[in-house]
C-alpha positions as CSV (number, residue, x, y, z in Angstrom):
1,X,36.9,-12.6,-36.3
2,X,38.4,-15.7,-35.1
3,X,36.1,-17.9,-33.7
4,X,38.1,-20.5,-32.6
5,X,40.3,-21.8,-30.1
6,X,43.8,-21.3,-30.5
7,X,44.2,-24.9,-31.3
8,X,42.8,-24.1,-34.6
9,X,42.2,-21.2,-37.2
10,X,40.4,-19.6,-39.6
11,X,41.2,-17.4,-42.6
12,X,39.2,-14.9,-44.9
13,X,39.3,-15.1,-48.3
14,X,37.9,-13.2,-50.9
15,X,36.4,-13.5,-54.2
16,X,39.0,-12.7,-57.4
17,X,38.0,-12.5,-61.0
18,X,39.8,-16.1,-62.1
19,X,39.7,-17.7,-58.6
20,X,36.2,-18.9,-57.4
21,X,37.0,-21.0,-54.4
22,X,37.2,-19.7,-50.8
23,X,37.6,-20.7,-47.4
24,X,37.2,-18.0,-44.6
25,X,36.6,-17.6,-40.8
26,X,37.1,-14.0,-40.5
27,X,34.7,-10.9,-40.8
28,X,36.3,-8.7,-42.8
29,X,36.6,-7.6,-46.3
30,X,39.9,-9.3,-46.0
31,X,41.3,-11.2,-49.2
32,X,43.0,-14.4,-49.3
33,X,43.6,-16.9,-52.1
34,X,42.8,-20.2,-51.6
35,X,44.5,-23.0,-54.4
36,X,43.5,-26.5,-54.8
37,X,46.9,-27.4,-54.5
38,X,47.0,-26.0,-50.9
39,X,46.3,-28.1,-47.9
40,X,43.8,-26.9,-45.8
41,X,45.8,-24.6,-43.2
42,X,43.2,-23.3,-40.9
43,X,41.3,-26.6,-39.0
44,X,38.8,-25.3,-36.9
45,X,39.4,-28.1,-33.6
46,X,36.3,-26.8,-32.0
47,X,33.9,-24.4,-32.0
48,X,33.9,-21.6,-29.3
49,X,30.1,-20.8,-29.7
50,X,27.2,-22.9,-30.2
51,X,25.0,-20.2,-32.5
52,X,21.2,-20.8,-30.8
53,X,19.0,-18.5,-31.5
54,X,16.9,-18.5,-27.8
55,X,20.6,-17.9,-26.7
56,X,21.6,-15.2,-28.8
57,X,18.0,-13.3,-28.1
58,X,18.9,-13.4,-24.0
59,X,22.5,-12.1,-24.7
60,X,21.0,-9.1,-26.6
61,X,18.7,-8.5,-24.3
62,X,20.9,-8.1,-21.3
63,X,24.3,-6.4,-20.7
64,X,27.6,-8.3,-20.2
65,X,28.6,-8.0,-17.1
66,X,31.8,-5.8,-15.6
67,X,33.6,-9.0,-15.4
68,X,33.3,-9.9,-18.8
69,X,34.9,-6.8,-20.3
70,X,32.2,-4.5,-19.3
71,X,30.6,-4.5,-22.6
72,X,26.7,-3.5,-22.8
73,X,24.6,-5.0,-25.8
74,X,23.2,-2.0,-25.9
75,X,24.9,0.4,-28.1
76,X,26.3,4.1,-26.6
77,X,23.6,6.5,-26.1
78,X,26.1,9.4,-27.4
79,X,25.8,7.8,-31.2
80,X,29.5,8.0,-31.4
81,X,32.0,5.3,-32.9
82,X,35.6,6.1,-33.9
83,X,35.6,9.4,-33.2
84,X,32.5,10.4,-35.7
85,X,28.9,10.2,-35.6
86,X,28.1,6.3,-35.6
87,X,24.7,6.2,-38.2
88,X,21.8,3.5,-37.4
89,X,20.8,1.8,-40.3
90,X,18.1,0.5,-41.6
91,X,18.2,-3.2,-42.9
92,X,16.4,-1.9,-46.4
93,X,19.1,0.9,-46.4
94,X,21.7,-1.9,-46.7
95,X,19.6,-3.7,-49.1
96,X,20.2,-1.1,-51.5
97,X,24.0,-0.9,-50.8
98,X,24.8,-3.9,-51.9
99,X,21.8,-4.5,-54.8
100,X,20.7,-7.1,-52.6
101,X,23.8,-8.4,-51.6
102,X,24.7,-9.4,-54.9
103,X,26.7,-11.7,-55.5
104,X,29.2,-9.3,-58.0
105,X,29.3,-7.2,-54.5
106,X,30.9,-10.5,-52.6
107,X,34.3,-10.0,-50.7
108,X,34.2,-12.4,-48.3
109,X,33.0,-15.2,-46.1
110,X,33.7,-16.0,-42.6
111,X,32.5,-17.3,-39.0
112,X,30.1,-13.8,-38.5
113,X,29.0,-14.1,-41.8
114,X,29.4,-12.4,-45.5
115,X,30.6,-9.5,-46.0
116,X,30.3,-7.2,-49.6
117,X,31.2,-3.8,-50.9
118,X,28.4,-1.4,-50.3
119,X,27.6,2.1,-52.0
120,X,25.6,3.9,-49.5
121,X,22.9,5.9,-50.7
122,X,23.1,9.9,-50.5
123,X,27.1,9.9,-50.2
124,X,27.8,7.2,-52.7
125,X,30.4,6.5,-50.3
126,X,32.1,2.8,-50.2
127,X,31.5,0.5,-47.5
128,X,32.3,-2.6,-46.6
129,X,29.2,-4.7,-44.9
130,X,29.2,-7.4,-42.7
131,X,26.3,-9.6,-42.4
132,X,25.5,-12.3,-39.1
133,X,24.9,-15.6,-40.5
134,X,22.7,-16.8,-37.9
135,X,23.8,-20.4,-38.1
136,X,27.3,-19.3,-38.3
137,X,29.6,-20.2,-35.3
138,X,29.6,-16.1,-34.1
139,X,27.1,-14.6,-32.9
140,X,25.5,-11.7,-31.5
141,X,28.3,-11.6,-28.3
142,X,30.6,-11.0,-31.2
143,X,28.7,-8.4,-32.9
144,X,28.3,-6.7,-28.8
145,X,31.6,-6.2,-27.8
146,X,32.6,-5.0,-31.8
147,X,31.0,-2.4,-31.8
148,X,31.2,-1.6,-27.6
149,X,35.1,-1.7,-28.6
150,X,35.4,0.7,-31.4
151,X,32.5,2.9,-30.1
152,X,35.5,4.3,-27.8
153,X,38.1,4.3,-30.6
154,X,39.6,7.6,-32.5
155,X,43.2,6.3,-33.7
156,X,44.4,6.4,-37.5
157,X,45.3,3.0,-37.4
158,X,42.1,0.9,-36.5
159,X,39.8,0.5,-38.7
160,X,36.3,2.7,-38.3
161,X,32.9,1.7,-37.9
162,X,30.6,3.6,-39.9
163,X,27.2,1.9,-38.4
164,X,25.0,-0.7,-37.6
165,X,22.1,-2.1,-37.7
166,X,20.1,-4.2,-35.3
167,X,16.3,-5.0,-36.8
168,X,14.5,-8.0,-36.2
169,X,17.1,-10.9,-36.4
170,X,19.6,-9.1,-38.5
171,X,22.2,-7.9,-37.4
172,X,25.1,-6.0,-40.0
173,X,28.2,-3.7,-39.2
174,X,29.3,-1.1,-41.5
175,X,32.7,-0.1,-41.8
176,X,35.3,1.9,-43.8
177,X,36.3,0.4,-47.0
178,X,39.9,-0.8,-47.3
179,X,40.9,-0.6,-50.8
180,X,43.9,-2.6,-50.9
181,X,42.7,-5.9,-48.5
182,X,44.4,-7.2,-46.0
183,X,48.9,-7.6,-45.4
184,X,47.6,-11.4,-45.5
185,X,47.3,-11.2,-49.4
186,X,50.3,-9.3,-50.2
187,X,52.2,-11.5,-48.0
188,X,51.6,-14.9,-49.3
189,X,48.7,-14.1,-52.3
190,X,49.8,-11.9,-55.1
191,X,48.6,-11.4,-58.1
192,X,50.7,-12.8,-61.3
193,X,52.9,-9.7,-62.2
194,X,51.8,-7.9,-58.9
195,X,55.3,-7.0,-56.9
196,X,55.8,-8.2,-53.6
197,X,56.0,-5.6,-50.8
198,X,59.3,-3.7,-50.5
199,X,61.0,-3.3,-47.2
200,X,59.6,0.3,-47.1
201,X,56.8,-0.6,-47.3
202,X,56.7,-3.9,-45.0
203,X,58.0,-1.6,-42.1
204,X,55.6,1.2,-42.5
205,X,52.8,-1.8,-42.0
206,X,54.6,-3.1,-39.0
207,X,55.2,0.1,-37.7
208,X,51.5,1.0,-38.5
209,X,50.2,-2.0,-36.6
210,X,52.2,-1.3,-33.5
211,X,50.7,2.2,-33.0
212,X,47.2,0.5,-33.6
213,X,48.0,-2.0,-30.9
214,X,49.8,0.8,-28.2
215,X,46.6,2.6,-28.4
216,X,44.3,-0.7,-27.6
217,X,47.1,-1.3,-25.0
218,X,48.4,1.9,-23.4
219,X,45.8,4.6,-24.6
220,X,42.4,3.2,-24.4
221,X,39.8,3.6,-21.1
222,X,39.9,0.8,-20.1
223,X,42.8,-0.5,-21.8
224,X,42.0,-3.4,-24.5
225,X,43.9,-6.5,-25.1
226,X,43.0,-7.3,-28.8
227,X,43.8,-11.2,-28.7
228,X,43.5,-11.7,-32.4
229,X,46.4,-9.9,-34.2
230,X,47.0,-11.5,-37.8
231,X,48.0,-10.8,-41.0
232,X,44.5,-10.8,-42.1
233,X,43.0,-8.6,-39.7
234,X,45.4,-6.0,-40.6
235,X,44.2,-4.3,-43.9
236,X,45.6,-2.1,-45.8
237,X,44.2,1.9,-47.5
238,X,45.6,3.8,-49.7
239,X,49.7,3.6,-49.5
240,X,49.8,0.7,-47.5
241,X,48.1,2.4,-44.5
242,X,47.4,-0.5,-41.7
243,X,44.5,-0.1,-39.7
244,X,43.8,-3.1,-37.0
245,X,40.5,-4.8,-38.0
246,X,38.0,-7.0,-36.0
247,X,37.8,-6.5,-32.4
248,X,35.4,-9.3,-31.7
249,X,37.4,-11.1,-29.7
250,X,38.9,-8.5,-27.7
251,X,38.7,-8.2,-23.7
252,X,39.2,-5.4,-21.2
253,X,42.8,-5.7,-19.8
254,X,43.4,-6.4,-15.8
255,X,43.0,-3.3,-13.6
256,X,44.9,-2.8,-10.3
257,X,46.7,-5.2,-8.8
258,X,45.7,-8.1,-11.2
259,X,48.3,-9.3,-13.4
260,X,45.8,-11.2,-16.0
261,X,42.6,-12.1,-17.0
262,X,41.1,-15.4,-17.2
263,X,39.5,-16.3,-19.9
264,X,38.1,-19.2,-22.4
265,X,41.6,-19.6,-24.8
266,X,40.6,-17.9,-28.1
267,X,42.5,-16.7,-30.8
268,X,44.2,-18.4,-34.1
269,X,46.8,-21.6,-34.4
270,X,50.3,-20.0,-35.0
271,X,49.4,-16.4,-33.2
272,X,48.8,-17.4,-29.9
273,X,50.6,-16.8,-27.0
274,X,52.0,-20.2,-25.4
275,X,51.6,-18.9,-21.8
276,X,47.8,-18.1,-22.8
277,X,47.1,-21.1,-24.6
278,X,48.2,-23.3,-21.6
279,X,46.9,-21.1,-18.8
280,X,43.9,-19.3,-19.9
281,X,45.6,-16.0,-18.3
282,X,45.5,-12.9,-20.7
283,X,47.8,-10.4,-20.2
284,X,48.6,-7.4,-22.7
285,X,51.9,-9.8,-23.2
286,X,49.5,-12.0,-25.2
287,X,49.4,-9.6,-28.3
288,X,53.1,-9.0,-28.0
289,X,53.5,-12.9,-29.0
290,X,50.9,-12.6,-32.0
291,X,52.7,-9.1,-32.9
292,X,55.8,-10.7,-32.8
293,X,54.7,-13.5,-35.2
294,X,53.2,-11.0,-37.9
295,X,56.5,-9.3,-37.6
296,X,58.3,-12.8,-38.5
297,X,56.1,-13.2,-41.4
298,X,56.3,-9.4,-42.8
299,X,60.0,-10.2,-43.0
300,X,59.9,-14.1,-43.8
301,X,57.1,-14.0,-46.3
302,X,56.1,-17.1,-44.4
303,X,53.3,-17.8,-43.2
304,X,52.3,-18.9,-39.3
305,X,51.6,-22.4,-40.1
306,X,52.0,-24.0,-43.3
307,X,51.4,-27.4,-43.7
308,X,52.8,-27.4,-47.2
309,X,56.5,-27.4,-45.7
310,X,58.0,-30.0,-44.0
311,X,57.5,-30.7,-40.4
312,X,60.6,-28.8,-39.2
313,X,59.3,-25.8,-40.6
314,X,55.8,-25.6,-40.5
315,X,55.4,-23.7,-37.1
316,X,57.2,-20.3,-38.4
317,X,58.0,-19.1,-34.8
318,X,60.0,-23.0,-34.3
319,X,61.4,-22.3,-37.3
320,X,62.8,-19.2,-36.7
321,X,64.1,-19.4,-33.2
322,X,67.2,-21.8,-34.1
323,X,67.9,-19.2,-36.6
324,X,67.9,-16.4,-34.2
325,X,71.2,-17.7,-32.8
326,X,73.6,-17.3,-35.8
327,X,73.9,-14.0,-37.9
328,X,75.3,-16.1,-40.8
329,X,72.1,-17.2,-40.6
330,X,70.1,-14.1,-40.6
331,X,69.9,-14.2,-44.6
332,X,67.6,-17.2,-44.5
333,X,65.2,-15.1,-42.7
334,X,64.5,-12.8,-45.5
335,X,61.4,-12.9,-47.6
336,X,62.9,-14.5,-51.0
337,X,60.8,-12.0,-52.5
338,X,62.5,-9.0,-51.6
339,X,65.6,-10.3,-53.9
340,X,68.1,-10.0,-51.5
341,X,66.6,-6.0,-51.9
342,X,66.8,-4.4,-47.9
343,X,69.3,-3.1,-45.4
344,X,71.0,-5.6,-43.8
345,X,70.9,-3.7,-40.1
346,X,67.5,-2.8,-40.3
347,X,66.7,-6.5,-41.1
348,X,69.1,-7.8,-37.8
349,X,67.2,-5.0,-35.7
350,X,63.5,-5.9,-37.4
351,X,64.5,-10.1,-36.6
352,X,65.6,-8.8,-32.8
353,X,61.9,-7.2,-32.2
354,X,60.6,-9.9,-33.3
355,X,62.8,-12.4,-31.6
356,X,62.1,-10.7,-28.2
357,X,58.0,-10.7,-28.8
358,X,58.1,-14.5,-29.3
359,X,59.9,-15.4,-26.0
360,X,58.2,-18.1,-24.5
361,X,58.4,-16.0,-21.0
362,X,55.5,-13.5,-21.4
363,X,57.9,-11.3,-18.6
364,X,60.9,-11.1,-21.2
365,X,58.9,-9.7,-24.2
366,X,59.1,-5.9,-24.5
367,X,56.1,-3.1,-24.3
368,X,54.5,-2.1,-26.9
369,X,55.4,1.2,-26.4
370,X,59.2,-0.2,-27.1
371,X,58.1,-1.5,-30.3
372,X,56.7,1.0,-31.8
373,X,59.4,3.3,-31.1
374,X,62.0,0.5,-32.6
375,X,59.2,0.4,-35.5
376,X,59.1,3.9,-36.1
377,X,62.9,3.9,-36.3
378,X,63.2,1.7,-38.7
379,X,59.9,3.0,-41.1
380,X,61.9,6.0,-40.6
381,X,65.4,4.8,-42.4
382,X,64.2,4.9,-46.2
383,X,65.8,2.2,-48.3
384,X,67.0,2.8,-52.0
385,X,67.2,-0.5,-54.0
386,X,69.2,1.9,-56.7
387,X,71.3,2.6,-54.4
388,X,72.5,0.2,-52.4
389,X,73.4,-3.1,-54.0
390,X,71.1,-6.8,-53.3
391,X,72.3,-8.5,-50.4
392,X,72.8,-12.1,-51.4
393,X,74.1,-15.0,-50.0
394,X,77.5,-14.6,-50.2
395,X,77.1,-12.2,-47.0
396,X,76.7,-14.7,-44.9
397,X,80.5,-15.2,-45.1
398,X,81.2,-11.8,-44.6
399,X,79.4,-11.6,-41.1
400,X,80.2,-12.3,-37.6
401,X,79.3,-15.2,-35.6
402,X,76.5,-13.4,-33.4
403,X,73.6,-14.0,-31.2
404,X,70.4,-12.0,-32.1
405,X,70.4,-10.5,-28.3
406,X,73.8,-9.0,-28.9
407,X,73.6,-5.6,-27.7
408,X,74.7,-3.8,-31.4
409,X,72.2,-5.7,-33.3
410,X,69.3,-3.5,-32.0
């Protein structure tokens, strides 16, 4: 859960058998990398929340008020999150998950706390369990409006919250174990001999995603705007399945006649909206400008920000949009990984959703419920590598001088 404001980051990481060092800011059992070699990307500028324990008891003990999104600390009297039975746990109960949160158990480390891999007792079934660090710069608010948000949730491609627990000054959430991490590791983090995604597979995330993020948007009562879309909050099940992860950040959308909602800037450095950022308005538009930078880096294999490039091309969105203007160009926008192996239109169509979700007019940048039918489109449209041959560079002399918005690149 991003912490921060959108003038600085943070990133999960997650323990691997030959890499011991980590830097995270996120809840989830997301997994990133983190080399020596690598600058620090993710510079926390300030801290949203001041952890105090006097405050965190009177925000427990009261309910947020309508204007803040509604959220009550106290959690739904039905028992029901995600569309199941939510369970109550005991804090003993998730002692014994994790063997006392032993360290072999470890997955990750962020701003809400630790999080590990849990076997729960009875079902034997595999969790992943986040723990509030109590000096960590989230707090209970966080923990609130996280499980308020996915109390209402039933959709295939958020992540489900199993349970809770709220006892003395501990307070854990238990959620569905994602077996293959987050799109933030297979993006920028594999494994030595581990192949990089495939453009199948890459659009089946994105498409995944969008759905997640229509039903926050368009589907939900009252409609959610999620403000913290990234690679690392989108994990991955079994065959690539997405499912949108950590919704502490998220905030009831404007009602009625209002076109936004004011609010403290918070998010992550790369995903945020420029209108939001400057303004402090939130509009649903906001995630289109975070969706529409995941959607740069599924394709690019670049990252938001990376300070290891030069200073042209850190900034992937300011990178990109010169590129936008020149299908000769397009090639240079492909993930280097892929080998030159994807369709050609599908990657000009893919790079024209994207381009339109980054526009720097929140007006101009489509609905999600445009997306995701482009999205499914293209998830749809199976590439064959044995088929059809590599595209390499030579292409580039083969195609026309065109502008991303052309009408026939969509």
């Amino acid at each position: 859960m991003g912490c921060f404001p959108c003038s600085g980051e943070g990133d999960t990481s997650v323990k691997k058998p030959q890499k011991k060092i980590f830097e995270t800011s996120d809840l989830n059992h997301q997994y990133k990398r983190v080399h020596r070699s690598q600058p620090k990307q993710d510079m926390p500028v300030a801290r949203q929340f001041k952890v105090v324990k006097s405050e965190e008891v009177k925000i427990a003990s009261r309910s947020t008020s309508r204007k803040d999104g509604g959220y009550s600390s106290t959690p739904p009297s039905d028992g029901k999150t995600g569309g199941a039975t939510a369970q109550r746990f005991k804090f003993d109960q998730l002692v014994a998950a994790t063997e006392d949160f032993k360290e072999d158990y470890f997955l990750g480390e962020g701003g809400f706390g630790k999080v590990y891999k849990g076997h729960l007792g009875g079902t034997g079934e595999i969790v992943a369990i986040k723990q509030l660090d109590p000096n960590g710069c989230q707090g209970v608010r966080e923990f609130v409006v996280e499980v308020r948000t996915l109390s209402k949730a039933d959709h295939p491609n958020l992540v489900k919250l199993i349970g809770c627990c709220a006892e003395g000054d501990q307070r854990l959430l238990v959620y569905e174990y994602m077996a293959l991490g987050s799109l933030e590791d297979h993006l920028f983090d594999t494994w030595p001999n581990q192949k990089p995604l495939d453009w199948n597979i890459r659009m089946k995330i994105a498409a995944g995603a969008a759905r997640g993020l229509e039903y926050l948007h368009d589907k939900m009562t009252p409609p959610i705007i999620y403000r913290d879309l990234k690679c690392s909050n989108i994990l991955l099940g079994e065959e690539y399945h997405p499912k949108l992860s950590d919704f502490g950040l998220a905030k009831v959308g404007p009602s009625g006649d209002k076109t936004h909602v004011s609010t403290r800037v918070m998010g992550t450095y790369g995903y945020c909206a420029p209108d939001y950022a400057m303004t402090g308005q939130l509009t649903f538009k906001s995630d289109i400008y975070s969706f529409g930078v995941v959607l740069l880096e599924i394709i690019t294999g670049r990252r938001a920000i990376d300070y290891t490039k030069s200073a042209a091309e850190q900034n992937l969105v300011s990178w990109a949009r010169p590129l936008f203007k020149d299908r000769k160009k397009f090639y240079k926008m492909a993930d280097p990984a892929l080998d030159g192996h994807y369709p050609i239109r599908s990657l000009y169509q893919a790079l024209a959703i994207a381009a339109m979700c980054v526009q720097e007019q929140p007006t101009i940048r489509p609905p999600i419920v445009d997306i995701v039918t482009a999205l499914n489109y293209l998830a749809s449209l199976k590439y064959d590598p044995e088929i059809e041959p590599p595209i390499r560079k030579s292409y580039k002399n083969q195609s026309s001088h065109k502008s991303i918005n052309d009408e026939d690149s969509w």
